[in-house]
C-alpha positions in Angstrom: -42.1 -34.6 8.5 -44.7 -34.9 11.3 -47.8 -33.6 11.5 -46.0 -30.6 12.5 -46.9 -28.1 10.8 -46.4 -24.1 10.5 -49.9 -23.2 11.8 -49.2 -25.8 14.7 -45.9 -24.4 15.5 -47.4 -20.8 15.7 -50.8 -21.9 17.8 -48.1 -23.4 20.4 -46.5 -19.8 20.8 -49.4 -17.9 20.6 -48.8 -17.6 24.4 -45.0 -17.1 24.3 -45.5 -14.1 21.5 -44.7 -10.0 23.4 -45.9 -7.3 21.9 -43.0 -6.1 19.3 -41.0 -9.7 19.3 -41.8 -13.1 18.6 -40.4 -16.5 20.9 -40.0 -19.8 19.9 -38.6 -22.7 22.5 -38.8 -26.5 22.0 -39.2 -26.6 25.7 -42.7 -26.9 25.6 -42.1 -29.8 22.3 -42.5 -33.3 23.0 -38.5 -34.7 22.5 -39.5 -36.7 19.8 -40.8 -33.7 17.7 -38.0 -31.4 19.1 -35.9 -31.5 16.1 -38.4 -31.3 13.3 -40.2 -28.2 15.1 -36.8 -27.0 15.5 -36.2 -26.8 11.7 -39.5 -25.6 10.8 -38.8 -22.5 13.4 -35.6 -21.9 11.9 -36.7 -21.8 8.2 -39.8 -20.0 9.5 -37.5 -16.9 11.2 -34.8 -17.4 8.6 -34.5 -18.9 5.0 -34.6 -22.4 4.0 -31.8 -24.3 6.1 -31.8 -27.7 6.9 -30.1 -27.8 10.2 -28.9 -31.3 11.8 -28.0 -32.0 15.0 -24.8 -33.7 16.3 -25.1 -35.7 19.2 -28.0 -37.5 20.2 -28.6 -36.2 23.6 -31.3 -34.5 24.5 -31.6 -31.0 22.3 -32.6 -27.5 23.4 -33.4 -24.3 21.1 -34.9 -20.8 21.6 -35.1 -17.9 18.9 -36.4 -14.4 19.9 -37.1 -12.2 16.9 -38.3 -8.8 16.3 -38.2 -6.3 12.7 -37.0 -3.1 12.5 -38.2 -1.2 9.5 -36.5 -3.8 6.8 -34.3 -5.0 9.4 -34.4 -8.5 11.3 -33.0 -9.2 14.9 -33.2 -12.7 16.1 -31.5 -14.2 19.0 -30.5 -18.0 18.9 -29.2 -20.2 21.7 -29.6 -24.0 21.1 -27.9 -27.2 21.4 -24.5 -28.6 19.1 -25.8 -28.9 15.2 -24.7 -28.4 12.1 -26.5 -25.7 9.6 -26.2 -26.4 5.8 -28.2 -23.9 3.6 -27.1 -25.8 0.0 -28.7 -25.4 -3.7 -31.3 -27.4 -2.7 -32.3 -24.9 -0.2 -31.5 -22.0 -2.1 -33.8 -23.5 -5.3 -37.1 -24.0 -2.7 -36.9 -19.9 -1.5 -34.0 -17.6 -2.8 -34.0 -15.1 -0.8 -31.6 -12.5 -1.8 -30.6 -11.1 2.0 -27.0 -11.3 3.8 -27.1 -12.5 7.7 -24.8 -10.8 10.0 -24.6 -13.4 12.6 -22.8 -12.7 15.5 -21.3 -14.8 18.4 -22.3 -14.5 21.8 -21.4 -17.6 24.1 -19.6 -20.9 22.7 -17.9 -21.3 19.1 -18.8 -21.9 16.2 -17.1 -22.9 12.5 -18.7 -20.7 9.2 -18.1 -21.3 5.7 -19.1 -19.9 2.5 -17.3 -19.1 -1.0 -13.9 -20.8 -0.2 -13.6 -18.8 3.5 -13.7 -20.7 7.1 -14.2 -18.5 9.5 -14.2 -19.8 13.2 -16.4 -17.5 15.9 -15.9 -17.2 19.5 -17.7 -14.4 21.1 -18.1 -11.6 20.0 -16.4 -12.3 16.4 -18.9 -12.5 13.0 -19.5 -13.4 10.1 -21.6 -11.7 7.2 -23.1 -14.8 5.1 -25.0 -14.6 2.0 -28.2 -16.1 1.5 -28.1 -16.6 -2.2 -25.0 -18.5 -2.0 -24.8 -22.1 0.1 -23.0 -22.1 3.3 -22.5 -24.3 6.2 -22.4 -23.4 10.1 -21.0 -25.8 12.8 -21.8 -25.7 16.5 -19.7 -28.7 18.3 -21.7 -27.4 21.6 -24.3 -25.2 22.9 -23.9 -21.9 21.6 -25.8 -18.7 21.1 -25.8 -16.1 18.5 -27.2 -13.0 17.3 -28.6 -13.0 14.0 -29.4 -9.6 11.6 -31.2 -10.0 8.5 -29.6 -7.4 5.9 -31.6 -6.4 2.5 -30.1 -6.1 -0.4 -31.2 -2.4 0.1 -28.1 -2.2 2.5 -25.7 -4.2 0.2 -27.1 -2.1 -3.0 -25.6 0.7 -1.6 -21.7 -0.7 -1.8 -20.1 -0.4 -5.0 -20.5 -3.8 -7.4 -16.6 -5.1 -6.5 -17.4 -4.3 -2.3 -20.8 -6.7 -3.2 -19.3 -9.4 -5.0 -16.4 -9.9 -1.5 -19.0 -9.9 1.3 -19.8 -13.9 1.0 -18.2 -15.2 4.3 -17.2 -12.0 5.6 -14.9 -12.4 8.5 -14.9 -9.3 10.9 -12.6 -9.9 14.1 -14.3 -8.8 17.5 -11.1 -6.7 18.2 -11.9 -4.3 15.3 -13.8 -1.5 15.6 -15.9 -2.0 13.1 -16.9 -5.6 15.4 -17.9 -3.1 18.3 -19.7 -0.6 15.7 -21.5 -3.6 14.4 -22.4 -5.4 17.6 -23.7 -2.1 19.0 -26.1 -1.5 16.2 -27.4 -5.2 17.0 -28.0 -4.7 20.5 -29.8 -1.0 19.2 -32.2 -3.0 17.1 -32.3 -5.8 19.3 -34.2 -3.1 22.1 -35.9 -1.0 19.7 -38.5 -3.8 19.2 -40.4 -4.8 16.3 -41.6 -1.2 15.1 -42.0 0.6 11.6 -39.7 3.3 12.3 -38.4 4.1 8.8 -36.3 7.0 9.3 -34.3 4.7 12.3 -34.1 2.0 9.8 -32.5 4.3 6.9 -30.1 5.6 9.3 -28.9 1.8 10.1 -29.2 1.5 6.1 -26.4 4.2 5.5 -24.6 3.0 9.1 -24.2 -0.5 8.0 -23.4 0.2 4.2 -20.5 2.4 5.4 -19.2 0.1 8.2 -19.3 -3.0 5.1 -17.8 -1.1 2.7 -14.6 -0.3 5.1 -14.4 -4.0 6.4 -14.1 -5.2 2.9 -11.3 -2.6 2.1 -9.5 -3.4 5.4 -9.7 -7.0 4.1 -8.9 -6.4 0.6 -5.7 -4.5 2.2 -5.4 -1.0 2.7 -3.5 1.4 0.5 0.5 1.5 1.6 0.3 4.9 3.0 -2.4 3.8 5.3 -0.6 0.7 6.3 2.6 2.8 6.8 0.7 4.1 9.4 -0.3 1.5 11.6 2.0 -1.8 9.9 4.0 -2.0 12.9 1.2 -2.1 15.2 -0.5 -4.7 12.8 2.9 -7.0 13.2 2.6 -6.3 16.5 -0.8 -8.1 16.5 0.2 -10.8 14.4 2.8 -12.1 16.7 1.1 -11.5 19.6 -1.9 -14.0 17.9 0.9 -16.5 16.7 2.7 -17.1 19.9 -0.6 -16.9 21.8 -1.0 -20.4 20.0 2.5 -21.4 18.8 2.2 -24.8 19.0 -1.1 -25.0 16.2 0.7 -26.8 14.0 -2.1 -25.5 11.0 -0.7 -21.6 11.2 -0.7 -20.8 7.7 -0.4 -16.6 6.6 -4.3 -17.1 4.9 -5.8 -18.8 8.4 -3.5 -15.7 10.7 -4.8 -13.2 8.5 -8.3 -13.9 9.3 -7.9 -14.7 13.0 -6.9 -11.0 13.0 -9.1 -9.5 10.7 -6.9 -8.8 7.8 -6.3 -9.8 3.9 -3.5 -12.2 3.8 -1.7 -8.9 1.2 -1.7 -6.9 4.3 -0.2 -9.5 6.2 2.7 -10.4 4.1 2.9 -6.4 3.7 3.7 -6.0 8.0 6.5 -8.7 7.7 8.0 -7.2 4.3 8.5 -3.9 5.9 10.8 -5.6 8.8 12.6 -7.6 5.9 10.6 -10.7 7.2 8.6 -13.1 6.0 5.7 -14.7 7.6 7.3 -18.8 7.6 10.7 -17.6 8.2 9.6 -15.6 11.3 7.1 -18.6 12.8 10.1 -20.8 11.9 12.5 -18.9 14.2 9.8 -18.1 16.7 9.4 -21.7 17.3 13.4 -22.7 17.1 14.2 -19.7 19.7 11.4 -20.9 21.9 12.4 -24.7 21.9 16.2 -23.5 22.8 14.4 -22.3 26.1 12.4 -25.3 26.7 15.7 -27.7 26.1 17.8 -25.5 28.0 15.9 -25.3 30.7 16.7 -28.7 33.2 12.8 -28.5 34.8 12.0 -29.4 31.4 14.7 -32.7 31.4 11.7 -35.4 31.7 10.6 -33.9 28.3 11.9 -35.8 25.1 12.9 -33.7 22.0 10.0 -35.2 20.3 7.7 -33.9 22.8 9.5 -30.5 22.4 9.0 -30.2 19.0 5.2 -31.7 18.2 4.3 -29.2 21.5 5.8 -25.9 19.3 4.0 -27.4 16.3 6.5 -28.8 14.2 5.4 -31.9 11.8 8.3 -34.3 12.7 11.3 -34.4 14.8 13.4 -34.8 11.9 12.4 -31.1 10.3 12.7 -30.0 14.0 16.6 -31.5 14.1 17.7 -30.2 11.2 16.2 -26.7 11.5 17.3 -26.1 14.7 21.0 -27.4 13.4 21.1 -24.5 10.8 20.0 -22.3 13.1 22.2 -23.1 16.6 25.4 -25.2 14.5 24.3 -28.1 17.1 21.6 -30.8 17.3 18.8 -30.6 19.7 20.0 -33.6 21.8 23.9 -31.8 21.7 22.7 -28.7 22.6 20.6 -29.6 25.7 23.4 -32.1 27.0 26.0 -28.9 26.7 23.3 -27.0 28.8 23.0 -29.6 31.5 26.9 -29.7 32.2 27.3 -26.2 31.8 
């Protein structure tokens, strides 16, 4: 790297620096030096990452950050990049903290241990820093970021520690709004040694954790008797939302709602359903509308069928054949001259 180091990156904030929170911007960085300051800010407020960026346009990043008690709040809004935090990384400085990051403008794509999550605002992700993950940012994007102890996670039982890696938590549960309102708390309480607040937020987020890795896990039947037709309800409502994503899978559905993929098949087996049979009929019934329908005549079958996300027009043909006793093309012509 340049001759860019730590010392020189904190003399060029000294000026930036509030009492209680900390500021970092390549703003006032040369553009040739942009990108290395930018990694040595993000391993300086963070862990070891080695960050890359994705286009070669001109790149922007800021990071506010302020401590509460044991507690971290940054604030991040930069340019496209992608963030890899790999063994290498982890051997330099392992740090043994979880990062709830959480998604305030753009998108973004998380993995870690298997699990990829993808963020639009207000959605997180709880990533663990002694295990690599990867972040991608396709565009400008900002986040908030809490550092989490192990003094939070100690306090989950061993089985609730070992399934926080990659943590998905949808912004439409309440434990999203729980969460996002303790990070806006710290975020305003500045950077202050206030112990008692920060053992408060210690039991807080422990408890909220605990229950979002149950809720993924899958609840217990009696508790999904309770709400499983509002959670189908969901479901389909996320499905068709997007029904021609030809990539809907039960594992990918269950985490754009927020749930295990159990608790998912769980909703449709209480209808008699099943999750591939139901998207499979959801699509056919749809399809019969669009074919029926002569505003949609300058459409081809093919057309019809990649838009409702099936693979081929073949499948399409011979699904909606089982299903309606016609083919696609007899179908539409017996609606035309009806």
């Amino acid at each position: 790297m340049q001759a860019l180091t730590l010392a020189r990156l904190q003399r060029q904030n000294t000026a930036m620096k509030s009492e209680g929170t900390q500021s970092w911007t390549t703003g006032a960085v040369r553009e040739s030096e942009r990108f290395d300051y930018w990694r040595e800010v993000v391993c300086e407020t963070f862990v070891e990452l080695d960050p890359r960026p994705l286009h070669q346009s001109r790149f922007y990043g800021e990071v506010e950050a302020s401590r509460v008690g044991d507690f971290g709040i940054a604030q991040i809004a930069a340019s496209a990049q992608k963030v890899v935090r790999s063994r290498r990384e982890i051997s330099r400085a392992n740090n043994p903290c979880y990062f709830l990051n959480i998604q305030l403008e753009g998108s973004g794509l998380t993995a870690q241990g298997g699990r990829e999550s993808v963020l639009v605002p207000s959605d997180m992700v709880l990533l663990d820093a002694t295990r690599p993950f990867e972040m991608t940012f396709n565009d400008r994007f900002s986040q908030m970021s809490l550092t989490i102890s192990d003094s939070v996670i100690g306090q989950l039982p061993p089985a609730a520690q070992d399934d926080l890696a990659g943590l998905f938590i949808n912004r439409n549960l309440p434990e999203a709004r729980l969460l996002k309102s303790y990070g806006s708390l710290m975020r305003d309480q500045g950077d202050v040694e206030d112990h008692m607040f920060a053992d408060l937020m210690t039991k807080q987020l422990a408890g909220i954790f605990h229950h979002a890795v149950n809720r993924r896990r899958g609840l217990t039947l009696k508790q999904a008797d309770h709400w499983g037709q509002k959670l189908l309800t969901t479901i389909k409502a996320a499905v068709r939302r997007d029904l021609g994503n030809a990539g809907h899978t039960p594992a990918r559905t269950a985490d754009k709602v927020g749930v295990s993929v159990r608790l998912l098949h769980q909703a449709f087996a209480r209808n008699g359903e099943t999750f591939g049979r139901w998207l499979l009929a959801e699509r056919l019934d749809t399809a019969r509308g669009v074919l029926a329908d002569s505003h949609n005549a300058h459409q081809s079958i093919a057309e019809v069928a990649y838009a409702l996300g099936f693979a081929d027009q073949s499948h399409f043909g011979r699904a909606f054949k089982a299903r309606f006793c016609q083919t696609p093309k007899q179908f539409r012509k017996a609606a035309f001259n009806a």
